[in-house]
N, C-alpha and C positions, 0 to 999 in steps of 0.2 A: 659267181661273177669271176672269170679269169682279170689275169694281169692286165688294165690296159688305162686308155684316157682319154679325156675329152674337154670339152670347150664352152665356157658359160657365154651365151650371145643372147637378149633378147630379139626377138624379130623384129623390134621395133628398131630397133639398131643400125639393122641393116644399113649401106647404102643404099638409096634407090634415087630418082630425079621425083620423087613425088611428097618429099617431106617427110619420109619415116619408111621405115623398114618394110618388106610384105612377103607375101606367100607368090613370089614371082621368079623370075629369073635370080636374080640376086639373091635370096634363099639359095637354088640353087648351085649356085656358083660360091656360095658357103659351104655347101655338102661337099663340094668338088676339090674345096681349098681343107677341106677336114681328111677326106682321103688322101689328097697328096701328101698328107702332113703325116701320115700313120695313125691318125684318131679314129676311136670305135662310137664314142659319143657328140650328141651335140643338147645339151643340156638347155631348155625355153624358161621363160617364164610363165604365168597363166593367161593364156588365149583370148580372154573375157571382152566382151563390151567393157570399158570404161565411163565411168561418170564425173563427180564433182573430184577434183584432184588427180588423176588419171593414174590411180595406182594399178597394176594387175590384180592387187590382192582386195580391191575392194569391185572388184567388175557386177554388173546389174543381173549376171547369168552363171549360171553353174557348166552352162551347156552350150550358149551360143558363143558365134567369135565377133571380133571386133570386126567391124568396118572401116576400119583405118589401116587392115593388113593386109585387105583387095588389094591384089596388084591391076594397075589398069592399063598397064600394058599387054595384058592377056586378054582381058575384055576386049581390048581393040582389036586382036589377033583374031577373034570369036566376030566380031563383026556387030560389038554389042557396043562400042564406043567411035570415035571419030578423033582422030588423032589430033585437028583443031579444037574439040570439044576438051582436050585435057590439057593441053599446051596454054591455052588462053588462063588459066590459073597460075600466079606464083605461087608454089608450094611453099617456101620455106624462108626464112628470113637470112639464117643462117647453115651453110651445109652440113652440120657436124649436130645439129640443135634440133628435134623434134618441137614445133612450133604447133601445139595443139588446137591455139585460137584459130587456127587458119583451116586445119584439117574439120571443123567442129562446123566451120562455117560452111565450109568447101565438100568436102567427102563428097556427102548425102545428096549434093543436089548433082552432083557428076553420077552417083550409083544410079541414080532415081533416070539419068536417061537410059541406062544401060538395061536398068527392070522393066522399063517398059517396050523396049526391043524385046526381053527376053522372051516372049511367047513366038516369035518370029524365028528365032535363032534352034532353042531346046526345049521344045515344050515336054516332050515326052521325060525325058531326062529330069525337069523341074517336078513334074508330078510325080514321079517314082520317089523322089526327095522326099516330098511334102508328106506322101505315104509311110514311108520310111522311119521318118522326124516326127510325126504326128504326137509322140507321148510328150513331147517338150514346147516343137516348136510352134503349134498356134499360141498356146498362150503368152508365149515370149511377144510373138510379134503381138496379139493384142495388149500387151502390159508394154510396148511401144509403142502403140499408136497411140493410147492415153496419155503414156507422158510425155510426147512431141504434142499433144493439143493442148497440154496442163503448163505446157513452156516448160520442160524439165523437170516442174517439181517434184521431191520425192512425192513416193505415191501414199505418205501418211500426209502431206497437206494437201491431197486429192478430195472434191466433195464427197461429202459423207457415204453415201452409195456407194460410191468407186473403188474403197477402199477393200473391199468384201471382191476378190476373183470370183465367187461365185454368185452373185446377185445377179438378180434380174436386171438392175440397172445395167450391169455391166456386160452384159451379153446382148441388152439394146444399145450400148454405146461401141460393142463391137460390132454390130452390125452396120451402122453409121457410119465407121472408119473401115467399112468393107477394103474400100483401095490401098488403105494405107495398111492395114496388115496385112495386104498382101507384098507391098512394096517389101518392109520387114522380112518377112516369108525369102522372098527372091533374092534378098542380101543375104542370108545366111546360105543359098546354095550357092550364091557364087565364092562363100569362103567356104566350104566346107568342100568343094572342089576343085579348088585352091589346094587347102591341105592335104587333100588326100593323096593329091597330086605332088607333092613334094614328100609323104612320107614315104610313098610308091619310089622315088629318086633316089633317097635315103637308101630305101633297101637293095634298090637297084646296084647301090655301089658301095653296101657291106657297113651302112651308119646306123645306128640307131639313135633312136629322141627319147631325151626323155622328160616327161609332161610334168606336173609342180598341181599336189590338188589342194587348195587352202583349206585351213583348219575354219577359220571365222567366215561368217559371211557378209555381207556388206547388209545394211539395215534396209537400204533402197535398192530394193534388188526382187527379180519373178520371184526367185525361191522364196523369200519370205513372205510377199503379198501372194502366191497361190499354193504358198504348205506355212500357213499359218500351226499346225498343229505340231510340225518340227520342231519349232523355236520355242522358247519360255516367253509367253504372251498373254492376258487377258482376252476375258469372252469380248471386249470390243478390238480387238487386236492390237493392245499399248503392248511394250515393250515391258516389262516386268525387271529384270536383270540383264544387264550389257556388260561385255567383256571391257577386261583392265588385268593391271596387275597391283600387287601391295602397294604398300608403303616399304620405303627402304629409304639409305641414306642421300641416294640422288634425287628422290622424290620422298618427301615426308610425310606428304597427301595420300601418293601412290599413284596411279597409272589412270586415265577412264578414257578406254580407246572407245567404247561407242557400240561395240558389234551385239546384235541380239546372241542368246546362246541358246545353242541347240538342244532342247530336251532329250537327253540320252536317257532316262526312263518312260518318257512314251516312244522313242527309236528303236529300244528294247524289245519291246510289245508287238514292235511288226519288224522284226527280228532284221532290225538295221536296212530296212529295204530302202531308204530315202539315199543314205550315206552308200548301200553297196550298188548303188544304181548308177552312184555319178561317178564312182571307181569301174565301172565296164563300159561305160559308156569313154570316160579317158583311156580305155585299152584299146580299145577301135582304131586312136590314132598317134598312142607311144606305147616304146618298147618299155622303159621305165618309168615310176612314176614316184614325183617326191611327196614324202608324206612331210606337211608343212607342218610346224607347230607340236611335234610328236609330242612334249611335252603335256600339251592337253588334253592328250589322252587319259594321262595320268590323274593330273589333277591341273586345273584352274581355277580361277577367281573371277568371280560375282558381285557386281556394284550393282547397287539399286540403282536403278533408270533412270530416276526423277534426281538423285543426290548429287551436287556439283562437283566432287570428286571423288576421289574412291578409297575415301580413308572407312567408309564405311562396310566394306567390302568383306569375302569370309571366303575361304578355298573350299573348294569341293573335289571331289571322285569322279574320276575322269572312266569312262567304259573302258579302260585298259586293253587288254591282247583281245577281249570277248568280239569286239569287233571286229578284228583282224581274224579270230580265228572261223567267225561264220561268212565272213568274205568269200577266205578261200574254200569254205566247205561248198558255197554256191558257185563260185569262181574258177576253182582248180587256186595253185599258187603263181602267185603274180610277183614279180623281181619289185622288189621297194629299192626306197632309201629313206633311212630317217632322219630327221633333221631334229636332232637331239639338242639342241643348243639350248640356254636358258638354266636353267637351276639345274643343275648336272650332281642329283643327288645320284645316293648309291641304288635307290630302291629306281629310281631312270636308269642308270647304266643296267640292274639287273632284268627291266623290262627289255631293253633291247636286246640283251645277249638271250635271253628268251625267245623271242620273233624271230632271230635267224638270220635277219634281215641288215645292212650293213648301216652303222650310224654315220654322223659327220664329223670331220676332225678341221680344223681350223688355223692352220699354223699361223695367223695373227696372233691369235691367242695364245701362242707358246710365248718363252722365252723370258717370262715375268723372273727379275731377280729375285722378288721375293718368295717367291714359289717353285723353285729349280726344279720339280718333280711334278707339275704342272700336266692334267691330264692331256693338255693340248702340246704340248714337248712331242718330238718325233718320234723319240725311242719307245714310247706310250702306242704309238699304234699298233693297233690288230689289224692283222691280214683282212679280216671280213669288216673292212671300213673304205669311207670313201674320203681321202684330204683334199681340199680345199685351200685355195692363195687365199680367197675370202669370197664370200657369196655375194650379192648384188646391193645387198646393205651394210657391207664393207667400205673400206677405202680400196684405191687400188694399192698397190705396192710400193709402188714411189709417193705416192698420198701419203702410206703406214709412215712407210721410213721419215717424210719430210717432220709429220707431227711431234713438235717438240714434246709432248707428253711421252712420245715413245722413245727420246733418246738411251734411257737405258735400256729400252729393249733391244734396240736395234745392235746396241754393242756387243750385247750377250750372243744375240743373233749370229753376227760376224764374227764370234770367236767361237760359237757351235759347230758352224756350216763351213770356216774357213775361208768368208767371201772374199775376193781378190779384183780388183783395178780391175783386170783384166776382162771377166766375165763379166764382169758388173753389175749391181747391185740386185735386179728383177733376175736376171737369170740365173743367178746365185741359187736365189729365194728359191725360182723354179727346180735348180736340179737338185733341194734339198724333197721338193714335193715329190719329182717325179722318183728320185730315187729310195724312198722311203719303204717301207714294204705293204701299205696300204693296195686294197686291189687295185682299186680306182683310183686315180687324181682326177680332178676338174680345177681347170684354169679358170681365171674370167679372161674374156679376149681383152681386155685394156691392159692385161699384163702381157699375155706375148705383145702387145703393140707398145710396150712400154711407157705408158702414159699416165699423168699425175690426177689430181684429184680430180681435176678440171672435169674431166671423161666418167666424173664416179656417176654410179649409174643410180643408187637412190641412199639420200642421209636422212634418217632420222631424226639426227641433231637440228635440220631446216639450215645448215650452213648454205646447203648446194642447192639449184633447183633440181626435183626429182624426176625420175622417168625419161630426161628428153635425149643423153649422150647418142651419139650416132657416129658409127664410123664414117669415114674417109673412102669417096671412092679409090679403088687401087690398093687398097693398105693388104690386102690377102695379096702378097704379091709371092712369087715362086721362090724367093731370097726366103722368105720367114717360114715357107711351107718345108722346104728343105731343109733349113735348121731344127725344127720342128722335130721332122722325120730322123735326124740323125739321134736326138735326144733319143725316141723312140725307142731306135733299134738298140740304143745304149743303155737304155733303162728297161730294157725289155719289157716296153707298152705297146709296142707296135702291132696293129691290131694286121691280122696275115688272112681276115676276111674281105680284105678291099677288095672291087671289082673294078674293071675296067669301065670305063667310062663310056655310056651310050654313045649312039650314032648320033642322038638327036635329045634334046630334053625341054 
């Protein structure tokens, strides 16, 4: 990984006129505001369906994309929508705000005239898809049509039958819901190119993406109703042990996040094929990809299912480098990043300078008085790292700074970095990242736009609502792309692979 830098943005984010970010024009005229600016990345979140909560990280699929990141101004372009057919819809309530009641209600029955044009328009094109997609996508779209007729329910308060992907019931109730998995079926071709078609852009003009593959899975989700034998589950497929973490001083209970966990001694046995399937299949459509949760590779912890919190809980042995290294023995080697955060023992630090691969640095996390030597201090980084303003479960910058629990950081800060009136406060921050010797930096776009909490894009804490920030049409404007690019050339991030910018996109 040479010197360079990039930009955290989910695509939800986007501006678009349709209530939330997409795989449309607006994508790329992000790619186009990333070139101008001298960036070599553009850093996503995960792709997924979303369900109860609309996190990424708990998406219903490993493999399909949301239906909220169609853009329908394309479709219409395609001859698959009607321009009063989309208009007739308020999308949003507010323009800045992902408004997902409305998207939940609305999407689907807008896509749903567009699939059934779609044999008229691309038939040839949809069947090559379908062929193509065959190891995933029928059963996704069948484990959608049951729980659009189940009204959402996950698919563990499914009638007893249903719950089993391979029953007979269940192959009579996909038969039943012929129409409707196909409906399914035709939504995922029209994201899937969608995407391919903006990662085609990307390359077009010298960007790369790079993809987020989560460590946990979501409990309501294909993967786990059709690879029951992945997860740690009983012969009726209960949930046995769900992710959390300890007990410690902020929790005395400890953590019980809920996620089933992945049997990595029967993943062993069929020598990681589930786990390396869904890392080539994310290479298909990023240059880089983050390994989420690197930590539990290592080791994690185990709450019994049925326990109401997770004081009961016991660490385990994580598959460690074994996974990674029969990856790339099937794979060739694939460019990571790890996202080391969490218990930053020594035996973590020495797994990743093992892998080769570059961890995360977090300048939030510097500057602690009590800690002046602070792995997260700038002087701490390694060349073969990526730093971070703060990832999407950060504050933004001016968030950090505002929180009065950071006021002494922020001093320390200031008399590290030498912040001044003048530059002020974010860009201070910024040119302490970009100047750093880290290969990588990655921004989140709410810091070059200079924006407070307001715009944070997911808290933990449940201070903020999560997931919905959305920029401002206009904010990528030429003033910030060209400041940008001066930093760049000043920090010698400037990525000298930019291309010029198509006739047409």
């Amino acid at each position: 990984m040479i010197r360079s830098a990039g930009v955290l943005m989910p695509v939800t984010s986007l501006p678009s006129p349709y209530g939330v970010g997409t795989l449309g024009k607006d994508a790329k005229d992000f790619i186009d505001f990333l070139a101008d600016a001298g960036q070599t990345y553009w850093q996503m979140l995960p792709l997924g369906p979303t369900g109860y909560g609309n996190s990424p990280y708990q998406a219903l699929s490993s493999y399909a994309g949301s239906p909220y990141l169609i853009d329908l101004d394309e479709l219409i372009e395609e001859g698959l929508l009607k321009e009063e057919e989309v208009k007739a819809v308020k999308w949003f309530k507010k323009p800045d705000c992902t408004d997902y009641g409305i998207l939940y209600n609305e999407k689907n029955k807008i896509l749903k005239k567009a699939a059934d044009r779609l044999p008229l328009i691309h038939p040839e094109e949809y069947f090559e898809f379908v062929e193509k997609e065959k190891g995933w996508l029928r059963d996704y779209a069948v484990f959608m049509a049951i729980k659009t007729e189940q009204k959402g329910e996950p698919w563990t308060k499914w009638p007893q039958e249903l719950r089993r992907h391979d029953s007979w019931e269940t192959a009579r109730k996909a038969e039943e819901l012929a129409e409707d998995v196909i409906f399914w079926q035709r939504i995922q071709y029209f994201f899937f190119k969608q995407l391919t078609a903006v990662r085609k852009y990307a390359e077009e003009r010298g960007i790369k993406i790079i993809g987020d593959l989560p460590f946990y899975i979501a409990a309501d989700s294909i993967d786990v109703w059709s690879h029951p034998e992945v997860f740690e589950m009983d012969q009726n497929n209960n949930l046995v042990y769900v992710s959390g973490f300890g007990p410690d001083g902020g929790h005395p209970k400890g953590q019980k996040w809920g996620n089933p966990l992945i049997s990595w001694n029967a993943l062993r046995n069929s020598d990681y094929n589930w786990w390396i399937e869904r890392v080539d299949f994310m290479c298909r459509f990023f240059d880089v990809i983050r390994i989420d949760h690197f930590q539990g590779y290592l080791n994690y912890y185990a709450v019994p299912a049925n326990d109401p919190d997770a004081s009961n809980g016991h660490w385990r042995k994580g598959p460690g480098l074994d996974v990674f290294r029969r990856m790339e023995a099937r794979l060739g080697g694939k460019q990571l990043i790890l996202e080391d955060l969490g218990q930053l023992t020594d035996e973590l630090k020495a797994m990743v300078k093992e892998s080769g691969q570059p961890g995360m640095k977090i300048i939030q996390y510097a500057f602690d008085p009590n800690d002046p030597g602070s792995w997260y201090m700038p002087f701490q980084y390694e060349k073969n790292s990526v730093v971070y303003t703060g990832t999407h479960d950060n504050s933004t910058l001016l968030g950090w700074k505002k929180a009065k629990e950071n006021k002494d950081r922020i001093k320390r800060a200031e008399e590290y970095i030498g912040l001044n009136k003048e530059e002020g406060f974010t860009w201070g921050m910024l040119r302490a990242v970009y100047s750093c010797q880290s290969d990588l930096a990655i921004v989140q776009m709410q810091d070059l736009l200079e924006l407070d909490d307001s715009a944070r894009f997911n808290d933990p804490s449940g201070k903020h609502t999560p997931w919905t920030w959305r920029a401002l049409p206009g904010c990528f404007d030429e003033k910030l792309s060209a400041k940008l690019k001066e930093k760049m050339m000043l920090y010698c991030r400037y990525n000298w692979g930019i291309k010029e910018k198509p006739a047409s996109k």
